[in-house]
MARLUMGU-438623 format. One record per residue (C-alpha): residue in three letters; x, y, z. Coordinates in steps of 0.02 Angstrom, whole numbers, plus 32768, in hexadecimal, padded with zeros to 4 digits. Example, Ala and Ser with C-alpha at 12.3 -4.5 7.8 and 13.67 -1.06 7.14 Angstrom:
! residues 2
ALA82677F1F8186;SER82AC7FCB8165;
! end
This chain:
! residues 308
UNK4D5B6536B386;UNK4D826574B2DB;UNK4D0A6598B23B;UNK4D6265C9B18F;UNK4D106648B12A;UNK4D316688B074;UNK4D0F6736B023;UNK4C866752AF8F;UNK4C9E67E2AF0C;UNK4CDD6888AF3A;UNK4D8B6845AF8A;UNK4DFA6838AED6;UNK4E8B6897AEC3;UNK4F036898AE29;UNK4FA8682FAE67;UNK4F3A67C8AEF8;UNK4F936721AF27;UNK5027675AAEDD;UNK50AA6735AF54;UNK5054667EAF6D;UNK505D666BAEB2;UNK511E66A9AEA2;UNK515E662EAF52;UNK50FB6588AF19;UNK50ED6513AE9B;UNK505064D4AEC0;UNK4FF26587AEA0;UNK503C658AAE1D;UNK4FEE64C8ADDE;UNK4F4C6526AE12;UNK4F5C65D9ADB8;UNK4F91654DAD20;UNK4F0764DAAD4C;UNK4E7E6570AD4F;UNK4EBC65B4ACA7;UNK4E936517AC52;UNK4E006501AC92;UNK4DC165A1AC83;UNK4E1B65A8ABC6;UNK4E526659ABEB;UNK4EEB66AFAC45;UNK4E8066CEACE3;UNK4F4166B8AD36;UNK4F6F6757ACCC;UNK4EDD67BBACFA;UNK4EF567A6ADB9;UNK4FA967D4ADC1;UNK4FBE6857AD46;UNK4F036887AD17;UNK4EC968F8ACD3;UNK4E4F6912AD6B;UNK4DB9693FACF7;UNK4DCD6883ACBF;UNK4DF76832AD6C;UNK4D4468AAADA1;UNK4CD46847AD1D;UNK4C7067C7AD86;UNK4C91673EACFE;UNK4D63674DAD3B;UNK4D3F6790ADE2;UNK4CED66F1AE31;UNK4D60667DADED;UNK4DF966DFAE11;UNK4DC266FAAEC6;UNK4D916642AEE2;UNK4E476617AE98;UNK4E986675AF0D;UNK4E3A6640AFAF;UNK4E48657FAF66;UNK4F0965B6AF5D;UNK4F3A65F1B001;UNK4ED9656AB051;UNK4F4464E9B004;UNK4FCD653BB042;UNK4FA26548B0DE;UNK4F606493B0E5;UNK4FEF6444B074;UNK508A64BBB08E;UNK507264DBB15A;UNK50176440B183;UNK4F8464A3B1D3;UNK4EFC641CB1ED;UNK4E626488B1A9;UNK4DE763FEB1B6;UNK4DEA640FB276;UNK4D7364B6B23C;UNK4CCF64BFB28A;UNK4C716502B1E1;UNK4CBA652EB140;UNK4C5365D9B0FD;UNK4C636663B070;UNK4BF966EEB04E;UNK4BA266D6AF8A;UNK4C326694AF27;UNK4CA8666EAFC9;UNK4C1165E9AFD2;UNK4C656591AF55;UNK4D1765A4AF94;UNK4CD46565B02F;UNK4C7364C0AFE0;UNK4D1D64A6AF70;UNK4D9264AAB004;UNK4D2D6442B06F;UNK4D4863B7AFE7;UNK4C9163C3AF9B;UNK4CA363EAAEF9;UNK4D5563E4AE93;UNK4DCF6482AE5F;UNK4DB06494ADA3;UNK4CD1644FAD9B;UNK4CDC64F1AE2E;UNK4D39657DADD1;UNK4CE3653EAD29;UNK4C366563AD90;UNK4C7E6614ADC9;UNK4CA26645AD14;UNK4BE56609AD05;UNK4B9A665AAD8E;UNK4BF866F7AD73;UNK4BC36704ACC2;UNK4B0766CFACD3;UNK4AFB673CAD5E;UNK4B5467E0ACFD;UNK4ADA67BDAC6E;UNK4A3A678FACEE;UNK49F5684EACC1;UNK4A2C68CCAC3E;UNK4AC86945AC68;UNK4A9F69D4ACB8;UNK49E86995ACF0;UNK49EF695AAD8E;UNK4A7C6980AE26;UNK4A95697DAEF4;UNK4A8B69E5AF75;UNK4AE869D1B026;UNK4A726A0CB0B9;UNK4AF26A42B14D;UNK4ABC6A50B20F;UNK4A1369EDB20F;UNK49B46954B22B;UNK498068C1B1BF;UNK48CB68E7B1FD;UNK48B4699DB1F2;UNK48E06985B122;UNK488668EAB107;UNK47F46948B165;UNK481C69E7B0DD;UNK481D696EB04B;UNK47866919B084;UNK471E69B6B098;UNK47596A0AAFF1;UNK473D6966AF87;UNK46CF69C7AF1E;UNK47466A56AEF4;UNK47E16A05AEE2;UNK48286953AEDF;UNK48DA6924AF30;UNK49086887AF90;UNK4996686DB024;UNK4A326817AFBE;UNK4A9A6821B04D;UNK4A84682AB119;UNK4B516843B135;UNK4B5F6875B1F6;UNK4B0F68D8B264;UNK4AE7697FB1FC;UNK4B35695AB15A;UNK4A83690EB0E0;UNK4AA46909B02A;UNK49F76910AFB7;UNK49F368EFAEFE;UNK49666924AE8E;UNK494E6983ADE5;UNK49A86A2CADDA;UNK48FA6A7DADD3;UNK48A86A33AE64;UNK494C6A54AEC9;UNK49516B06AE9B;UNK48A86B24AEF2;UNK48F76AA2AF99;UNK49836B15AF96;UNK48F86BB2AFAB;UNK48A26B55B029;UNK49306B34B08A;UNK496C6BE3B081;UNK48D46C31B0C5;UNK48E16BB7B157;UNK49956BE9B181;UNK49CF6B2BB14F;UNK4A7F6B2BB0FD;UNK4AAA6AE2B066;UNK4B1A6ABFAFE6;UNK4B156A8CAF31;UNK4B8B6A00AF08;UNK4BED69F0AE75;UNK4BA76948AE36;UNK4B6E693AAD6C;UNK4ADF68BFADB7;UNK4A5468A9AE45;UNK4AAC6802AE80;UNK4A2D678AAEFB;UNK498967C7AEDD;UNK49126780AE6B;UNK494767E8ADCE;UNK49BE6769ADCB;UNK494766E2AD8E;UNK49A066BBACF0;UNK4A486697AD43;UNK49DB6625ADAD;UNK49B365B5AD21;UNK4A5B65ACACDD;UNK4AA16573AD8F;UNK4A2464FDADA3;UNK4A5664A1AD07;UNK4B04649FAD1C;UNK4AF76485ADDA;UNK4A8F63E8ADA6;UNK4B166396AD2A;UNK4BB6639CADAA;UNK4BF06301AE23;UNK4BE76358AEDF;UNK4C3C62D2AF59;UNK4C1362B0B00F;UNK4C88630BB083;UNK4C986313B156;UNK4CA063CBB161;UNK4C1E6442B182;UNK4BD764C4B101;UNK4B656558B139;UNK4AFC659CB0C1;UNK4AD36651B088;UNK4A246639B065;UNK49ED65DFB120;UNK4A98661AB175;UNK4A83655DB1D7;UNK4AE964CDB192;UNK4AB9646BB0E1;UNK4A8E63B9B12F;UNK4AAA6356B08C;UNK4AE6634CAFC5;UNK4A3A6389AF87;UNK4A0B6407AFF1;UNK4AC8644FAFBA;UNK4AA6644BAF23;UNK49E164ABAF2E;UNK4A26653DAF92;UNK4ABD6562AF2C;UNK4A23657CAEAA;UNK49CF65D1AF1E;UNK4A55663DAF4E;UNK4A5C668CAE9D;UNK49AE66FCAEC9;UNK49BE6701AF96;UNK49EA6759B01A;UNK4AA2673AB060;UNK4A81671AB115;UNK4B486743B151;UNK4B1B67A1B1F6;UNK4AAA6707B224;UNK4B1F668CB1E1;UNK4BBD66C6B264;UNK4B2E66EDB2E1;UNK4AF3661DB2C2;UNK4BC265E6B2C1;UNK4BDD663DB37A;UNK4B39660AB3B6;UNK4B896555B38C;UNK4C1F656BB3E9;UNK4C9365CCB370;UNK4D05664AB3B0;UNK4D806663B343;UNK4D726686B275;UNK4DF46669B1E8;UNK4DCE66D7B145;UNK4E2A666FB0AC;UNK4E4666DFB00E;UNK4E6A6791AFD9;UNK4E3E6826B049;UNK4DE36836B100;UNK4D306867B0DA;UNK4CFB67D6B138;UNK4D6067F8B1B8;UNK4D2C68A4B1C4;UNK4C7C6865B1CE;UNK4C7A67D3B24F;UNK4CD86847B2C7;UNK4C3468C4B29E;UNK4BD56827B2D6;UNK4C3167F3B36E;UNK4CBE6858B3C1;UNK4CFA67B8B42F;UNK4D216736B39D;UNK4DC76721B37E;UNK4DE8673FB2B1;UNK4E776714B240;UNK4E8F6764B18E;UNK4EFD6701B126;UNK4F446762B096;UNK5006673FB09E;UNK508666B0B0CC;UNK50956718B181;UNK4FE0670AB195;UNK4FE1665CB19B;UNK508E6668B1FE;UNK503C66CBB293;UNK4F91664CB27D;UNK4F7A65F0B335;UNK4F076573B33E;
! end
Protein backbone atom coordinates (compact mmCIF):
# COMPACT_ATOMS: atom_id res chain seq x y z
CA UNK A 1 0.00 0.00 0.00
CA UNK A 2 1.23 3.26 -1.30
CA UNK A 3 0.90 7.03 0.17
CA UNK A 4 2.22 10.02 -2.11
CA UNK A 5 3.92 12.76 -0.42
CA UNK A 6 5.13 16.25 -1.67
CA UNK A 7 8.07 18.52 -0.42
CA UNK A 8 7.48 22.11 1.38
CA UNK A 9 10.19 24.94 1.06
CA UNK A 10 13.78 24.25 1.24
CA UNK A 11 13.81 21.64 -1.87
CA UNK A 12 14.13 24.48 -4.99
CA UNK A 13 16.88 24.39 -7.13
CA UNK A 14 17.54 26.73 -10.20
CA UNK A 15 16.79 24.39 -13.47
CA UNK A 16 14.26 21.86 -11.28
CA UNK A 17 11.80 19.99 -13.67
CA UNK A 18 13.80 20.85 -16.42
CA UNK A 19 14.14 17.79 -18.32
CA UNK A 20 10.15 17.19 -17.79
CA UNK A 21 9.64 20.66 -19.14
CA UNK A 22 12.11 20.19 -22.34
CA UNK A 23 10.45 16.11 -23.26
CA UNK A 24 6.60 17.20 -22.82
CA UNK A 25 4.16 19.32 -24.05
CA UNK A 26 1.94 19.21 -21.37
CA UNK A 27 4.61 20.84 -18.74
CA UNK A 28 5.02 22.99 -20.82
CA UNK A 29 0.78 24.00 -21.00
CA UNK A 30 1.48 24.11 -17.16
CA UNK A 31 4.83 26.28 -16.85
CA UNK A 32 2.41 28.50 -19.58
CA UNK A 33 -0.66 28.01 -17.55
CA UNK A 34 1.22 29.09 -14.11
CA UNK A 35 2.73 32.20 -15.78
CA UNK A 36 -0.59 33.55 -16.50
CA UNK A 37 -1.94 33.01 -13.63
CA UNK A 38 0.60 34.10 -11.57
CA UNK A 39 1.14 37.29 -14.24
CA UNK A 40 4.87 36.84 -13.92
CA UNK A 41 7.64 34.61 -15.61
CA UNK A 42 7.68 32.23 -12.58
CA UNK A 43 8.68 29.60 -15.72
CA UNK A 44 11.86 31.88 -16.18
CA UNK A 45 12.78 32.03 -12.63
CA UNK A 46 12.77 28.20 -12.10
CA UNK A 47 14.87 27.28 -15.02
CA UNK A 48 17.34 29.92 -15.29
CA UNK A 49 16.90 31.91 -11.88
CA UNK A 50 18.54 33.85 -10.53
CA UNK A 51 18.36 31.65 -7.28
CA UNK A 52 18.04 34.75 -4.94
CA UNK A 53 14.59 35.14 -6.81
CA UNK A 54 13.56 31.38 -7.07
CA UNK A 55 14.65 31.65 -2.79
CA UNK A 56 11.87 34.43 -2.14
CA UNK A 57 8.90 32.54 -0.52
CA UNK A 58 6.41 34.55 -2.77
CA UNK A 59 8.20 32.37 -6.11
CA UNK A 60 9.40 29.57 -4.09
CA UNK A 61 5.94 27.99 -3.14
CA UNK A 62 4.50 28.36 -6.33
CA UNK A 63 7.43 27.19 -8.28
CA UNK A 64 7.77 24.09 -6.06
CA UNK A 65 4.00 23.23 -6.18
CA UNK A 66 4.38 23.59 -10.17
CA UNK A 67 6.83 21.24 -10.36
CA UNK A 68 5.37 18.46 -8.06
CA UNK A 69 1.77 19.20 -9.93
CA UNK A 70 4.11 18.56 -13.15
CA UNK A 71 5.74 15.36 -12.70
CA UNK A 72 2.65 13.90 -11.33
CA UNK A 73 0.87 14.44 -14.53
CA UNK A 74 3.42 12.83 -16.13
CA UNK A 75 3.55 10.09 -14.37
CA UNK A 76 -0.29 9.74 -14.26
CA UNK A 77 -0.92 10.92 -18.00
CA UNK A 78 2.41 10.01 -19.92
CA UNK A 79 3.09 6.34 -18.09
CA UNK A 80 -0.40 5.54 -17.17
CA UNK A 81 0.55 5.05 -13.44
CA UNK A 82 -2.88 4.83 -11.67
CA UNK A 83 -2.00 7.24 -8.61
CA UNK A 84 -5.42 7.20 -7.17
CA UNK A 85 -4.87 3.57 -6.00
CA UNK A 86 -2.62 5.79 -3.14
CA UNK A 87 -3.48 5.16 0.33
CA UNK A 88 -3.06 9.06 1.47
CA UNK A 89 -1.93 11.91 -0.50
CA UNK A 90 0.48 14.23 2.04
CA UNK A 91 3.02 17.27 1.80
CA UNK A 92 4.86 18.88 4.39
CA UNK A 93 3.59 22.99 4.68
CA UNK A 94 3.21 23.96 1.09
CA UNK A 95 3.50 20.14 -0.35
CA UNK A 96 -0.02 20.33 1.60
CA UNK A 97 -1.25 22.02 -1.19
CA UNK A 98 0.42 19.97 -3.92
CA UNK A 99 -1.05 17.16 -2.22
CA UNK A 100 -4.90 18.66 -1.95
CA UNK A 101 -4.35 19.87 -5.83
CA UNK A 102 -3.29 16.45 -7.07
CA UNK A 103 -5.82 14.59 -5.26
CA UNK A 104 -8.39 16.62 -7.43
CA UNK A 105 -9.51 19.05 -4.47
CA UNK A 106 -8.85 22.17 -5.50
CA UNK A 107 -7.86 23.20 -9.35
CA UNK A 108 -4.12 24.06 -10.87
CA UNK A 109 -4.22 27.87 -11.27
CA UNK A 110 -7.05 28.93 -7.72
CA UNK A 111 -3.76 26.57 -6.05
CA UNK A 112 -0.61 28.30 -7.40
CA UNK A 113 -2.58 31.75 -7.21
CA UNK A 114 -2.95 30.79 -3.24
CA UNK A 115 0.92 29.86 -3.12
CA UNK A 116 1.87 33.29 -4.51
CA UNK A 117 -0.55 34.35 -1.55
CA UNK A 118 0.60 32.36 1.10
CA UNK A 119 4.17 32.88 0.23
CA UNK A 120 3.82 36.56 0.26
CA UNK A 121 1.56 37.04 3.43
CA UNK A 122 3.68 34.77 5.11
CA UNK A 123 7.26 36.66 3.98
CA UNK A 124 5.60 39.92 5.13
CA UNK A 125 3.79 38.14 8.48
CA UNK A 126 6.84 39.93 10.67
CA UNK A 127 9.42 42.54 9.71
CA UNK A 128 12.81 41.32 7.89
CA UNK A 129 15.31 40.44 9.99
CA UNK A 130 12.93 40.09 13.22
CA UNK A 131 12.06 36.87 13.64
CA UNK A 132 13.92 33.35 12.21
CA UNK A 133 14.28 29.28 12.94
CA UNK A 134 16.32 27.18 14.51
CA UNK A 135 16.77 23.28 13.73
CA UNK A 136 17.26 21.24 17.09
CA UNK A 137 19.33 17.94 15.96
CA UNK A 138 19.44 14.54 18.16
CA UNK A 139 16.43 15.09 20.60
CA UNK A 140 12.93 14.57 21.51
CA UNK A 141 9.68 16.45 20.91
CA UNK A 142 9.23 16.30 24.79
CA UNK A 143 12.46 17.19 26.27
CA UNK A 144 12.08 20.87 24.12
CA UNK A 145 8.52 21.36 24.62
CA UNK A 146 9.39 20.58 28.40
CA UNK A 147 12.48 23.46 27.89
CA UNK A 148 10.07 25.88 26.26
CA UNK A 149 7.49 25.31 28.79
CA UNK A 150 9.75 25.93 31.76
CA UNK A 151 11.52 29.06 30.26
CA UNK A 152 8.14 30.74 29.13
CA UNK A 153 9.08 33.59 31.11
CA UNK A 154 12.52 34.23 29.61
CA UNK A 155 12.05 33.56 26.21
CA UNK A 156 9.20 32.70 23.79
CA UNK A 157 9.63 30.10 20.74
CA UNK A 158 7.12 27.55 19.47
CA UNK A 159 7.78 23.93 17.60
CA UNK A 160 7.12 24.84 13.66
CA UNK A 161 8.19 21.62 12.67
CA UNK A 162 8.45 17.84 14.30
CA UNK A 163 10.37 16.36 10.90
CA UNK A 164 11.62 12.75 12.08
CA UNK A 165 13.07 11.34 14.79
CA UNK A 166 15.79 14.06 15.95
CA UNK A 167 15.44 16.65 13.37
CA UNK A 168 12.66 19.64 15.42
CA UNK A 169 12.57 22.93 13.73
CA UNK A 170 11.37 26.03 16.24
CA UNK A 171 10.52 29.48 15.04
CA UNK A 172 10.40 32.49 17.27
CA UNK A 173 11.83 36.14 17.32
CA UNK A 174 15.60 36.41 16.69
CA UNK A 175 15.91 37.66 20.31
CA UNK A 176 14.14 35.09 22.17
CA UNK A 177 16.00 32.43 19.98
CA UNK A 178 19.31 33.83 20.74
CA UNK A 179 18.82 33.10 24.49
CA UNK A 180 17.12 29.12 23.21
CA UNK A 181 20.23 28.82 21.39
CA UNK A 182 22.24 29.60 25.00
CA UNK A 183 20.06 27.35 26.72
CA UNK A 184 20.54 24.69 24.49
CA UNK A 185 24.21 25.08 24.44
CA UNK A 186 24.72 24.79 28.08
CA UNK A 187 22.69 21.56 27.93
CA UNK A 188 24.91 20.01 25.24
CA UNK A 189 21.69 20.08 22.71
CA UNK A 190 22.80 20.76 19.04
CA UNK A 191 21.55 23.19 16.93
CA UNK A 192 21.52 24.98 13.94
CA UNK A 193 20.30 28.31 12.67
CA UNK A 194 18.44 28.07 9.43
CA UNK A 195 18.64 30.33 6.69
CA UNK A 196 14.95 31.37 6.55
CA UNK A 197 14.05 35.48 6.32
CA UNK A 198 10.85 34.39 8.57
CA UNK A 199 9.64 32.32 11.77
CA UNK A 200 7.19 30.23 9.48
CA UNK A 201 4.23 28.15 11.74
CA UNK A 202 4.20 29.75 14.91
CA UNK A 203 1.92 32.30 15.96
CA UNK A 204 4.05 35.35 14.75
CA UNK A 205 2.48 34.42 11.76
CA UNK A 206 -0.95 35.78 12.71
CA UNK A 207 -1.25 38.23 9.96
CA UNK A 208 -0.68 35.69 7.17
CA UNK A 209 -3.42 33.86 9.05
CA UNK A 210 -5.98 36.39 8.26
CA UNK A 211 -5.07 36.83 4.76
CA UNK A 212 -5.43 32.89 4.17
CA UNK A 213 -8.48 32.78 5.80
CA UNK A 214 -10.06 35.23 3.41
CA UNK A 215 -8.86 33.94 0.39
CA UNK A 216 -9.22 30.30 1.56
CA UNK A 217 -12.95 31.34 2.16
CA UNK A 218 -13.70 32.77 -1.52
CA UNK A 219 -12.33 29.54 -3.63
CA UNK A 220 -14.70 26.46 -4.96
CA UNK A 221 -12.91 23.18 -3.16
CA UNK A 222 -14.70 20.01 -4.84
CA UNK A 223 -15.40 16.63 -3.24
CA UNK A 224 -12.76 14.10 -4.13
CA UNK A 225 -12.23 10.01 -3.15
CA UNK A 226 -8.72 10.32 -2.07
CA UNK A 227 -7.35 10.71 1.23
CA UNK A 228 -5.55 13.95 2.58
CA UNK A 229 -3.50 13.89 5.88
CA UNK A 230 -3.08 16.93 7.51
CA UNK A 231 -0.05 18.77 9.06
CA UNK A 232 -1.72 20.26 11.87
CA UNK A 233 -3.59 16.68 13.40
CA UNK A 234 -1.20 14.38 11.16
CA UNK A 235 -4.77 12.03 10.92
CA UNK A 236 -6.86 12.39 7.77
CA UNK A 237 -9.23 15.71 7.00
CA UNK A 238 -12.76 13.90 7.12
CA UNK A 239 -14.62 16.58 5.06
CA UNK A 240 -14.63 20.05 2.74
CA UNK A 241 -14.74 22.29 5.88
CA UNK A 242 -12.58 20.88 8.13
CA UNK A 243 -9.99 21.19 4.85
CA UNK A 244 -10.49 24.24 4.56
CA UNK A 245 -10.02 25.32 8.78
CA UNK A 246 -6.69 23.50 9.05
CA UNK A 247 -5.09 24.81 5.94
CA UNK A 248 -5.80 28.15 8.15
CA UNK A 249 -4.65 26.62 10.86
CA UNK A 250 -1.65 25.35 9.39
CA UNK A 251 -0.33 28.93 8.74
CA UNK A 252 0.62 29.32 12.85
CA UNK A 253 1.06 25.33 13.78
CA UNK A 254 3.18 22.86 14.29
CA UNK A 255 3.94 20.50 11.18
CA UNK A 256 3.34 17.11 12.63
CA UNK A 257 5.54 15.08 9.64
CA UNK A 258 7.18 12.44 11.98
CA UNK A 259 3.58 11.67 13.33
CA UNK A 260 1.99 11.97 10.06
CA UNK A 261 4.31 8.85 8.32
CA UNK A 262 4.22 7.31 11.88
CA UNK A 263 -0.12 7.56 11.45
CA UNK A 264 0.27 6.37 7.36
CA UNK A 265 2.30 2.96 8.49
CA UNK A 266 0.28 2.48 11.49
CA UNK A 267 -2.61 2.34 8.66
CA UNK A 268 -1.06 -0.13 6.63
CA UNK A 269 1.42 1.88 4.43
CA UNK A 270 4.64 0.48 3.53
CA UNK A 271 5.83 2.02 0.84
CA UNK A 272 6.14 6.12 0.12
CA UNK A 273 6.32 8.06 -3.23
CA UNK A 274 7.95 11.71 -2.80
CA UNK A 275 6.44 13.85 -6.01
CA UNK A 276 8.55 17.06 -6.72
CA UNK A 277 12.08 18.44 -6.57
CA UNK A 278 14.69 16.98 -4.18
CA UNK A 279 14.58 14.00 -1.38
CA UNK A 280 14.22 15.77 1.95
CA UNK A 281 11.25 13.82 2.54
CA UNK A 282 12.74 10.95 1.66
CA UNK A 283 15.62 11.52 3.75
CA UNK A 284 13.24 12.01 6.59
CA UNK A 285 10.63 9.12 6.47
CA UNK A 286 13.59 6.70 6.19
CA UNK A 287 14.76 8.69 9.71
CA UNK A 288 11.24 7.64 10.75
CA UNK A 289 11.06 4.11 9.66
CA UNK A 290 14.03 2.11 8.22
CA UNK A 291 11.56 -0.78 6.77
CA UNK A 292 9.23 1.41 4.41
CA UNK A 293 9.94 1.11 1.09
CA UNK A 294 10.49 4.95 -0.51
CA UNK A 295 10.54 6.25 -4.02
CA UNK A 296 12.00 9.76 -4.98
CA UNK A 297 10.76 10.90 -8.21
CA UNK A 298 12.90 13.59 -9.71
CA UNK A 299 13.60 12.34 -13.39
CA UNK A 300 11.84 10.39 -16.35
CA UNK A 301 14.12 7.17 -14.92
CA UNK A 302 12.62 7.66 -11.60
CA UNK A 303 9.39 7.01 -12.69
CA UNK A 304 10.91 4.28 -15.16
CA UNK A 305 12.38 2.14 -12.20
CA UNK A 306 8.81 3.05 -10.02
CA UNK A 307 7.13 -0.63 -9.11
CA UNK A 308 4.01 -0.60 -7.78
Amino acid sequence: MFSLVFPGQGSQMIGMGKDFFKSYNLVKDLFKKADESLGISLSKIILEGPKDELDLTVNTQPAIFLISYSIFQVMKKEFNIDLDKAKYFAGHSLGEYSALSTANYLGFSDTIKLLKIRGDAMQNAVPKGEGGMLAVLGSKVEIIEELLNENKNNFIAQIANDNSEGQIVLSGKNSDLEKLIQLLKSKNIKNIKLPVSAPFHCKLMNNATEIMRNEIQKLNFQESKNKLISNVTAKEISNMEELKILLIDQIENRVRWRESVINMINKGVNHFIEIGPGKVLSGLIKRIDKNVKINTINNESDIKDLKL
